[in-house]
Structures are given as C-alpha cells and as structure tokens.
C-alpha positions as CSV (number, residue, x, y, z in Angstrom):
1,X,-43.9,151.6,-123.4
2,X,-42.3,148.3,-124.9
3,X,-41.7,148.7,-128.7
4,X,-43.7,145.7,-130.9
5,X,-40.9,143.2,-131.1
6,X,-38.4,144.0,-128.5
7,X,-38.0,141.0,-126.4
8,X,-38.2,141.6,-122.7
9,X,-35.4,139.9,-120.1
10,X,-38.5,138.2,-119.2
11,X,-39.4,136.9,-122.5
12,X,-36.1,135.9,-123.4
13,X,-35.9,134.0,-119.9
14,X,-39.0,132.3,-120.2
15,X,-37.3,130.8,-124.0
16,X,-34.5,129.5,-122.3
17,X,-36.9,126.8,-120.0
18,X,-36.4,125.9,-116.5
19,X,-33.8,126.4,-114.3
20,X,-33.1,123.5,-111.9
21,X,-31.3,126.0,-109.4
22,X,-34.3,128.1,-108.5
23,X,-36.0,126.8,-105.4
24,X,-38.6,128.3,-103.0
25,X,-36.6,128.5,-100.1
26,X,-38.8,129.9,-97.1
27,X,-42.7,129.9,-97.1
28,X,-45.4,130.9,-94.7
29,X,-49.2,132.0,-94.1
30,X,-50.3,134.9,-91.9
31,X,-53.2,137.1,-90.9
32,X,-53.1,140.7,-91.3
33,X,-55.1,143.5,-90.0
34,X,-54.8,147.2,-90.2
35,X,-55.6,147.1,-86.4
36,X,-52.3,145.4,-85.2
37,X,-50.6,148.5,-87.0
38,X,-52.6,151.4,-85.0
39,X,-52.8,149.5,-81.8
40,X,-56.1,150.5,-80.1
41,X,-55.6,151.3,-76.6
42,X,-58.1,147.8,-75.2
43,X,-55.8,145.5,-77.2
44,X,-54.4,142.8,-74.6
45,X,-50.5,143.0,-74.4
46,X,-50.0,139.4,-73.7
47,X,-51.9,138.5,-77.2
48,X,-50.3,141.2,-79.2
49,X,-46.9,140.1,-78.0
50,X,-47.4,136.5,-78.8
51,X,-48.6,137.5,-82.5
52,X,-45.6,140.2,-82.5
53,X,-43.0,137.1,-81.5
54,X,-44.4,135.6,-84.0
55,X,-44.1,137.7,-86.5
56,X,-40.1,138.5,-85.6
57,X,-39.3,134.7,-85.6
58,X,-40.7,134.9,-89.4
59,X,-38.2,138.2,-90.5
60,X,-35.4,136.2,-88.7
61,X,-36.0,133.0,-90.7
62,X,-36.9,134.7,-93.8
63,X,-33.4,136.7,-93.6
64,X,-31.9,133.5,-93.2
65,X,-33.1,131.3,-96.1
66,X,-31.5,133.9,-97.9
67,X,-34.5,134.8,-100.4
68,X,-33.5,137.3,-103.0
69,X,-37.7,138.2,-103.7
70,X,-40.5,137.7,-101.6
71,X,-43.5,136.7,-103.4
72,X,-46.6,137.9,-101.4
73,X,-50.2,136.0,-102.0
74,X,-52.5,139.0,-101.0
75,X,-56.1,140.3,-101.7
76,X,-57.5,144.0,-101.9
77,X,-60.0,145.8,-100.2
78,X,-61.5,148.2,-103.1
79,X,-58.7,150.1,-103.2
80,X,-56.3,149.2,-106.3
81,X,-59.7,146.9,-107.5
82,X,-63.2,147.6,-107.6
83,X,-66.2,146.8,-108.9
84,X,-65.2,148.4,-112.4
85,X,-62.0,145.8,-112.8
86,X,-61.9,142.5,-111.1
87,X,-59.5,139.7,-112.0
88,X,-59.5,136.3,-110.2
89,X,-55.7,136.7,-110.1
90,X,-53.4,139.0,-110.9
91,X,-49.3,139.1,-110.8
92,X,-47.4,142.7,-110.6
93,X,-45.3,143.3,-113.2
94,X,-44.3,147.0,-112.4
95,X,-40.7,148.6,-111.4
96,X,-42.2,148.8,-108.0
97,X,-45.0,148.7,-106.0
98,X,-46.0,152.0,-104.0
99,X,-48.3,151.5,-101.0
100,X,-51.6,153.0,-100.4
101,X,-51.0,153.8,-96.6
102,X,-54.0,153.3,-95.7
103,X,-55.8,152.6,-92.1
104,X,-52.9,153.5,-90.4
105,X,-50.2,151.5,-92.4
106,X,-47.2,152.8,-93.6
107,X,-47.1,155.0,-97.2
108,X,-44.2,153.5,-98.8
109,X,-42.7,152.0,-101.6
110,X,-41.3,148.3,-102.4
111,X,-38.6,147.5,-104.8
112,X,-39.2,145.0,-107.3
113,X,-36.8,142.5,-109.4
114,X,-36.9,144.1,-113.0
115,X,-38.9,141.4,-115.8
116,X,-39.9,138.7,-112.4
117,X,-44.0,139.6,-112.5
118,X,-43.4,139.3,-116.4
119,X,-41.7,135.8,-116.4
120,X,-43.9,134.6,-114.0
121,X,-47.0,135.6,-115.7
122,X,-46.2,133.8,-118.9
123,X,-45.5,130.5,-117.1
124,X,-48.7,130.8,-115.7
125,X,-50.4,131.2,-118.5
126,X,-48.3,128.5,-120.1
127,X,-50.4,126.3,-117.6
128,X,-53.7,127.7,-118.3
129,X,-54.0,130.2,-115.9
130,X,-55.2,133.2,-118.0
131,X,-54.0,135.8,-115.0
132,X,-53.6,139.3,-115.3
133,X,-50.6,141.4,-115.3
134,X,-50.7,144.7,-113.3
135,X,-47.5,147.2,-114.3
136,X,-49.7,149.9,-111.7
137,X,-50.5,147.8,-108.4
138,X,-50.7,149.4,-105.7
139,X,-50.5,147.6,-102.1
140,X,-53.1,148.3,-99.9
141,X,-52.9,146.7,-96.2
142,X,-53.6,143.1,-97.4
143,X,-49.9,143.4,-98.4
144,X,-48.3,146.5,-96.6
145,X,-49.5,145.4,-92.9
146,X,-47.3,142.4,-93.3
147,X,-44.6,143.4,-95.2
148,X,-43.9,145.5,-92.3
149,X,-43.5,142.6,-89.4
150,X,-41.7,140.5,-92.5
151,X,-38.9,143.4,-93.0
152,X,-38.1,144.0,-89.8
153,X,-34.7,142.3,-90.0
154,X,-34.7,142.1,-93.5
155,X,-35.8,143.7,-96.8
156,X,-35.9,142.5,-100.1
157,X,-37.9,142.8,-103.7
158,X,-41.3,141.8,-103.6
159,X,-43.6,139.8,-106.6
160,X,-47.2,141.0,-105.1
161,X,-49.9,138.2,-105.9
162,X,-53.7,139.2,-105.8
163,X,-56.5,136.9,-105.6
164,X,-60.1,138.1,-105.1
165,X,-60.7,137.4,-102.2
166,X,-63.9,140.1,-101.9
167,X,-66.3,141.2,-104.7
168,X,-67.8,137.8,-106.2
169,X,-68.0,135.8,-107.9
170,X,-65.1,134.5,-105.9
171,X,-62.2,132.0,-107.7
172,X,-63.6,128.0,-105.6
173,X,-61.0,126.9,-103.4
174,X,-59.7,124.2,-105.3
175,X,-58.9,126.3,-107.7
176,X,-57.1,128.3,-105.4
177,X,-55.2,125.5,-104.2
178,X,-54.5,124.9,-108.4
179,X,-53.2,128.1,-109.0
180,X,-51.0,127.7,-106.1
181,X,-49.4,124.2,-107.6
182,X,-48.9,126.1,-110.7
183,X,-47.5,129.3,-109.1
184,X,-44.9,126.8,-107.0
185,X,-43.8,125.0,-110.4
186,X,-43.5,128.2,-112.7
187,X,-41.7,129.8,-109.7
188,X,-39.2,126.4,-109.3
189,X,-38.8,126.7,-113.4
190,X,-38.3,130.6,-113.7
191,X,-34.8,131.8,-114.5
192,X,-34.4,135.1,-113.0
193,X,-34.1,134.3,-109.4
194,X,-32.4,131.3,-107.7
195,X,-33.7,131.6,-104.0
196,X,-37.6,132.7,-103.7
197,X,-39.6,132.8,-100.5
198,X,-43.4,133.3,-100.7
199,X,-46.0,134.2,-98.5
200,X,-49.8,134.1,-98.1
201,X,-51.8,136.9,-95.8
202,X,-55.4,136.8,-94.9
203,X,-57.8,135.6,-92.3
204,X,-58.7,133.9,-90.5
205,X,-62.1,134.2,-89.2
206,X,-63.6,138.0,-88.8
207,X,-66.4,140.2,-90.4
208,X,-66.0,143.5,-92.3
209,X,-68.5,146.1,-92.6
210,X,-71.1,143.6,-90.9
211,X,-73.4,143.0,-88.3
212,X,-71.3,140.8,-86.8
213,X,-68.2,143.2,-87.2
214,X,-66.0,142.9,-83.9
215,X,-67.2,138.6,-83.5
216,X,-64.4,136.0,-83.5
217,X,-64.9,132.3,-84.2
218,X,-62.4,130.5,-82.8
219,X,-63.7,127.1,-83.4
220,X,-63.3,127.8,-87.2
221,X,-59.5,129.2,-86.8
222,X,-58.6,126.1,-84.0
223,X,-60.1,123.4,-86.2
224,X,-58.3,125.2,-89.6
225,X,-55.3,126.2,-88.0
226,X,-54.8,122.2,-87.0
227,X,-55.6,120.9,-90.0
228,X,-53.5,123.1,-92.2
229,X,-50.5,122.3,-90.1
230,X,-51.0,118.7,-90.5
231,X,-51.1,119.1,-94.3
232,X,-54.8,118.7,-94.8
233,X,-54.8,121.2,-98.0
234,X,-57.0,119.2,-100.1
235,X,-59.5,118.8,-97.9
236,X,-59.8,122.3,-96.6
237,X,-60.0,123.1,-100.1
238,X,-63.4,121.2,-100.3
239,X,-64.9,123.5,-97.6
240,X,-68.1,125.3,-99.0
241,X,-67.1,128.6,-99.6
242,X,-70.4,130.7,-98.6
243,X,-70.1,128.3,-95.5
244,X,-67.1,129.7,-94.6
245,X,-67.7,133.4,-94.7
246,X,-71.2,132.4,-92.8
247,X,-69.3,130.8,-90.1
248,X,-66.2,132.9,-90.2
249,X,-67.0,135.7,-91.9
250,X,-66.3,137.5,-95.3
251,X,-62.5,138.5,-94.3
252,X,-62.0,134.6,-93.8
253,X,-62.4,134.3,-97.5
254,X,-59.1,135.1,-97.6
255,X,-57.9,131.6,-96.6
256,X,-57.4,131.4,-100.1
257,X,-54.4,132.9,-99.9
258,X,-53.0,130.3,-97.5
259,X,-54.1,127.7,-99.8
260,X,-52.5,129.4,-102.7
261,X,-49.0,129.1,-100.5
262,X,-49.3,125.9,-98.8
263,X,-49.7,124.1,-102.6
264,X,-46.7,126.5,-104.1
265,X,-44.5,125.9,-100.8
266,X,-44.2,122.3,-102.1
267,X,-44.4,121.1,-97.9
268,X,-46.7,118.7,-97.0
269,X,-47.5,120.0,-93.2
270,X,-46.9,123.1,-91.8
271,X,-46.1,124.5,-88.0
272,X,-48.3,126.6,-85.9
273,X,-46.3,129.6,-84.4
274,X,-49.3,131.4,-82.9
275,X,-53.2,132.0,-82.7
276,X,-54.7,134.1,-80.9
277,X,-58.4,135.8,-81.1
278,X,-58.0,139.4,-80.6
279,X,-61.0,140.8,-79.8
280,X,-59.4,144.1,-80.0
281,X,-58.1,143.8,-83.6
282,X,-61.4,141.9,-84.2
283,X,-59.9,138.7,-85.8
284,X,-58.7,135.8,-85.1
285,X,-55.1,136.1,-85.9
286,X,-52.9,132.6,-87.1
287,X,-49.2,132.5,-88.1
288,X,-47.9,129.5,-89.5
289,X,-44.4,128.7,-91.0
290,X,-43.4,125.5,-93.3
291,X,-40.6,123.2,-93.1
C-alpha cells in the first residue's frame, strides 16, 4: 500500500506536463469472440482464414510501429464486474493483469508499464472524466481473445481500458466518442511512454444469452463497417443505442469501444481489412486498421 504523501512516478510525471514526444503510433478496432479461440468443428475455413490474415497483418504492423504499451479499449462479461460494482469506465493501474481463461481462452498473465494506468487516470480526470482506477483487473475474453492474435509476432505491456458495455445503464455513444478524444490527448500528453498503440475490441452485430443467440445482421456490420472506414464517427455516435442492440444485438453494444479508439487514434478514416459473418462463431466479425 502507498504511504500518505509519497509521490508516485506517476504523480510526479503527471506535474511535469505534457511531453511533445509521445505519440499514438498504431491503432485499430476488432471483434472478438471466445469462439474463434475453441474453433467449433462447422466453422467455415475460408472465413476463419480471412479473419486469421487479418488478424496477423495487425501483430505484423503493430510490431512495426514500434509501440512500447498497447492500450486495449475492452468490456467485461460479469466476470471482473458485476452487478455489485459497475463503473462506466475504468483504467488498470495494477503491476499486471492476470487473465481469467475463460471459454476456452488462454490463462495467462500480461505485463504492465509500472505508474502508466496511474498517469493516465489523473489526466483523465484532469478533463472531467471521473474514471475508475482498478489495481485488481482481471482480463476476461473481451481482452485475452485478442491479445492473443495481436501477440503473435510481438508482445508488449498492456494499459487495459473497460467500458460497460453490458449491465445498464450504459455510458451514450457520444460520450463514448468523448472519452475517447480525451483518452487520445491525455495519452499524446503523458510522460512515461513515447510510442503507444491502442486498440478497441467488440462487436459487431450478435446476441448473448438471447433468443436470437446464433443470428447475424449483416446489414448493420456492412453499413457500420463503411462508414467507420470513411471516418463517419460523429455520426455513428448519434445511433440510438437500444436501436442498436435491437437490430444488432446486445454484444454490438460494444461498438463503443471502436468509437472510444477511432476518436483517441486522432485518424480521420480508417481501412477495412476484413468482415465476415460467421455463423459458426455467431457474430459478425470486422477488423479495421487506421492510417
């Protein structure tokens, strides 16, 4: 436990003011699902290998922006949150971050950059997001399942970023998109880290624990995935959130996260590298990389 009035690295960082040399130098969006980790035996090989070439192109370019910290937008499915404690948003501010291994994921461990969450969460704040700092967050799939295609050529510490994405009230998506333009700036102004890339995980349309469990609406991912990569964010950020999960299902709340990244990223458009509905993973699976 911190002793009262011992300054952190953190604390003294966040003092000092911005650093110029920081800059966010590789960002992208992606769906996850626990399903592309266990493989069921009906998935179609053509689809999985698309959204697996996908994924690869993203380690390779993420090992070569150089990132020293990957900052992962994620949500959680009642396994580090639940009904008892719900923040909007929360930053990790642990020594690491252990993995549930849940569903078939991996049970692992990721290393983190000492005093990062901590810096981070104070700039936030500075800007009036009251976000919560987590020293014990565990990763559940949200973040593991992804992680995993992202560190296949390369591995590095991780910031995890959760945003409730599934017990409402849910955070609007403007505000999502908000929290994203003040994540990018106190990311740009932190002092700790000079290369950062950043990534959000979720979506895009598919239902959990529904009816309509095992449904795809590929209208909804088409018609998001094209306007996302031609930059649209403030106007997908309008979209009626209980319109969304009635169209696309509660697990497309998660385009939160994407919004979250595509406003930190600082890009204007973004680049499709795949969709593809998987029936056999039940979602509708989108990968998108920026500038």
């Amino acid at each position: 436990m911190r002793r009262i009035g011992c300054k952190t690295a953190a604390e003294r960082s966040l003092r000092k003011g911005g650093n110029i040399l920081s800059k966010i130098v590789w960002s992208a969006a992606m769906a996850h699902t626990a399903a592309m980790m266990r493989m069921p035996g009906d998935t179609d090989a053509g689809q999985a290998a698309r959204v697996f070439d996908a994924f690869d192109h993203l380690s390779q370019t993420l090992r070569d922006s150089g990132a020293k910290v990957l900052v992962i937008v994620g949500t959680d499915h009642m396994m580090t949150f639940s009904y008892e404690t719900v923040p909007v948003f929360a930053v990790g501010t642990g020594e690491a971050y252990p993995s549930w291994g849940e569903a078939g994921t991996k049970k692992t461990s990721y290393e983190a950059v000492e005093g990062f969450g901590e810096e981070i969460t104070g700039r936030l704040i500075q800007q009036d997001f009251d976000v919560a700092g987590v020293a014990e967050m565990r990763l559940d799939h949200a973040f593991n399942c992804p992680l995993d295609f992202l560190f296949k050529h390369v591995r590095m510490p991780v910031l995890p970023i959760y945003v409730n994405c599934t017990i409402p009230p849910l955070p609007r998506h403007e505000r999502c998109l908000a929290f994203g333009y003040a994540l990018g700036k106190a990311l740009r102004e932190q002092t700790m880290v000079d290369k950062v890339a950043i990534v959000g995980t979720g979506g895009l349309s598919h239902w959990v624990g529904m009816p309509q469990t095992g449904q795809i609406n590929s209208d909804f991912d088409r018609d998001f995935l094209d306007r996302f990569e031609r930059g649209e964010f403030a106007d997908l950020a309008k979209l009626d959130s209980d319109t969304v999960i009635s169209d696309a299902g509660n697990g497309a709340a998660e385009i939160r996260n994407w919004l979250v990244v595509a406003a930190a990223s600082g890009h204007t458009k973004s680049r499709q590298l795949a969709y593809e509905p998987v029936s056999a993973w039940k979602t509708g699976i989108g990968v998108v990389e920026f500038a």
